[in-house]
GUDO-159868 format. One record per residue (C-alpha): y, x, z; residue in one letter; residue number from 1. Coordinates in nm, 2 decimals. Each point is the difference from the previous one (the first is absolute). Example, Ala and Ser with C-alpha at 12.3 -4.5 7.8 and 13.67 -1.06 7.14 Angstrom:
      c2      c1      c3  resn  resi
   -0.45    1.23    0.78     A     1
    0.34    0.14   -0.07     S     2
END
This chain:
      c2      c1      c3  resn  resi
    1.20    5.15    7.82     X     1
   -0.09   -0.11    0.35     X     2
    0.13    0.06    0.37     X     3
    0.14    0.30    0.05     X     4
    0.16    0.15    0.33     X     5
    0.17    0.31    0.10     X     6
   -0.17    0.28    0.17     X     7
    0.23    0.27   -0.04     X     8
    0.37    0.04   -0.14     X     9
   -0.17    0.13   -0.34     X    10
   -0.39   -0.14    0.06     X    11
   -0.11   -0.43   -0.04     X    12
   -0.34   -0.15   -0.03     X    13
   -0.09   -0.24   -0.17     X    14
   -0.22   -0.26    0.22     X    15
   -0.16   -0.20   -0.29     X    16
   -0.09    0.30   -0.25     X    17
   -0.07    0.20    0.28     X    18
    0.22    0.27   -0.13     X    19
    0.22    0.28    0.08     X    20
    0.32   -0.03   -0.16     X    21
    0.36    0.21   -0.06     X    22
    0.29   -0.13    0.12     X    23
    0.25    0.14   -0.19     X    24
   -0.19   -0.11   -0.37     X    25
   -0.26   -0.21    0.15     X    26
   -0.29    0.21   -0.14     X    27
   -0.38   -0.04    0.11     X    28
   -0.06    0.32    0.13     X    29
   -0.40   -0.06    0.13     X    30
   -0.21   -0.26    0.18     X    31
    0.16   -0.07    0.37     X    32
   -0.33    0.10    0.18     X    33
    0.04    0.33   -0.15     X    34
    0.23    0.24    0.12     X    35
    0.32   -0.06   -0.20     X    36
    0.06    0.37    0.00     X    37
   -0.28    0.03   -0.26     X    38
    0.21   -0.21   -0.23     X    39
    0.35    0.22    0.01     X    40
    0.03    0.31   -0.19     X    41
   -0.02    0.28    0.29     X    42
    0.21    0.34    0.00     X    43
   -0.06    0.25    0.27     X    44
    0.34    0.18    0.06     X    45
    0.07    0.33    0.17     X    46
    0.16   -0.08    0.33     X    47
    0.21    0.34   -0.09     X    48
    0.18   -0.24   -0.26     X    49
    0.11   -0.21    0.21     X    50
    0.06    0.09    0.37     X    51
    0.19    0.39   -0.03     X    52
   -0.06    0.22    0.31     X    53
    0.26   -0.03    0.29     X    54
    0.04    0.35   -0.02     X    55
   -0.23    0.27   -0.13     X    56
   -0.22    0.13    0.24     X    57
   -0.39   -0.07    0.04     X    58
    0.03   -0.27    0.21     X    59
    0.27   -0.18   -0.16     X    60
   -0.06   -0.36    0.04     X    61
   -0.10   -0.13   -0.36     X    62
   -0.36   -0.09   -0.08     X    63
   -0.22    0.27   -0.09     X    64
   -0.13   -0.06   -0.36     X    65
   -0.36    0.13    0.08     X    66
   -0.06   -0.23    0.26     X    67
    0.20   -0.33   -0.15     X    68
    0.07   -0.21   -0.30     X    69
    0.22   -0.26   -0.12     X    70
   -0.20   -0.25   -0.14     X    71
    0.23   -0.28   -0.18     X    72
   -0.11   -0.30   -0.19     X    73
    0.15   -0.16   -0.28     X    74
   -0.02   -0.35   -0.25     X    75
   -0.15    0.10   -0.31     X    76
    0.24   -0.23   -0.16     X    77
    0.30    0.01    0.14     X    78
   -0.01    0.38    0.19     X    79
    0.13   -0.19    0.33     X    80
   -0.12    0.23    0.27     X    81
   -0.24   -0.22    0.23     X    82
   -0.10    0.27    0.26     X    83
    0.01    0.32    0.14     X    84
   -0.24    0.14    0.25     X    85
    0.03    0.39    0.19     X    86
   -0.41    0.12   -0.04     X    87
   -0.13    0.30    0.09     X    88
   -0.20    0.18   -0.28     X    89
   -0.31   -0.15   -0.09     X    90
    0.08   -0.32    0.20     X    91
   -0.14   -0.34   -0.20     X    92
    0.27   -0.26   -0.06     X    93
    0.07   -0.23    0.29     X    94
   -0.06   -0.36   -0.04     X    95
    0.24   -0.14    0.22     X    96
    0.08   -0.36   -0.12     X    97
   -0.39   -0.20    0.01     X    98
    0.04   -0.43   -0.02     X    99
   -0.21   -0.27    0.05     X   100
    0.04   -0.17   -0.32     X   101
   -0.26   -0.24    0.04     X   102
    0.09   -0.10    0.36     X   103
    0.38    0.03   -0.11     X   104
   -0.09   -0.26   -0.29     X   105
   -0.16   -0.24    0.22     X   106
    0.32    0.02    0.25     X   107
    0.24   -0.07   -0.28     X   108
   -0.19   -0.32   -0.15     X   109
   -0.07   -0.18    0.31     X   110
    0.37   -0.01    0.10     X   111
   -0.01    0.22    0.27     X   112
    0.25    0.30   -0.17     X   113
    0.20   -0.05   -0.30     X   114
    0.18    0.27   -0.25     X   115
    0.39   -0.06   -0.01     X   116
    0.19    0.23   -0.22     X   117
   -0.36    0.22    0.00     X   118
    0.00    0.02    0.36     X   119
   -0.25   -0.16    0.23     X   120
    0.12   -0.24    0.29     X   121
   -0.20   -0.13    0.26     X   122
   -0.02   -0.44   -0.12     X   123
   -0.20   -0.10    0.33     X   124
END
């Protein structure tokens, strides 16, 4: 097991293995220059079942299901839900969360950051 910091409440890499990793179970979900979304189980929800109209009418303030999804991400282990993203319909998957691993790396072993409690602090 190497270094491993926080990125989200639910999301840590792994700097040595280069990994993406749970949280919650500490699962390797994919490769950290890889969008970690491809490593999650994905479920696409109705916005319908989650956000009800404010009142029924056609403009009634709740997303209209043909022009969004919910898109949520999930641990294959564990189920912890990662992510959710709002896309419109036939909108790729955002990659939102892209690190410099290597440079990262070369920060962490010449002294100049250090991981405490898996969070980086700034050494010099």
């Amino acid at each position: 097991m190497g270094r491993k910091i926080i990125i989200t409440e639910y999301l840590e890499m792994d700097i040595d293995e280069c990994q993406w990793h749970c949280s919650r179970c500490g699962r390797q979900l994919i490769d950290a220059q890889t969008n970690y979304k491809k490593g999650c189980l994905v479920n696409s929800r109705d916005p319908r079942e989650i956000h009800n109209p404010v009142f029924e009418a056609e403009y009634n303030f709740a997303p209209d299901p043909d022009w969004v999804r919910i898109i949520e991400f999930y641990c294959p282990e564990c189920g912890t839900q990662i992510e959710t993203e709002y896309l419109p319909l036939g909108h790729p998957i955002t990659h939102d969360i892209e690190i410099d691993v290597d440079s990262l790396r070369a920060r962490l072993d010449s002294g100049e950051l250090a991981i405490v409690d898996k969070r980086l602090e700034v050494i010099a």
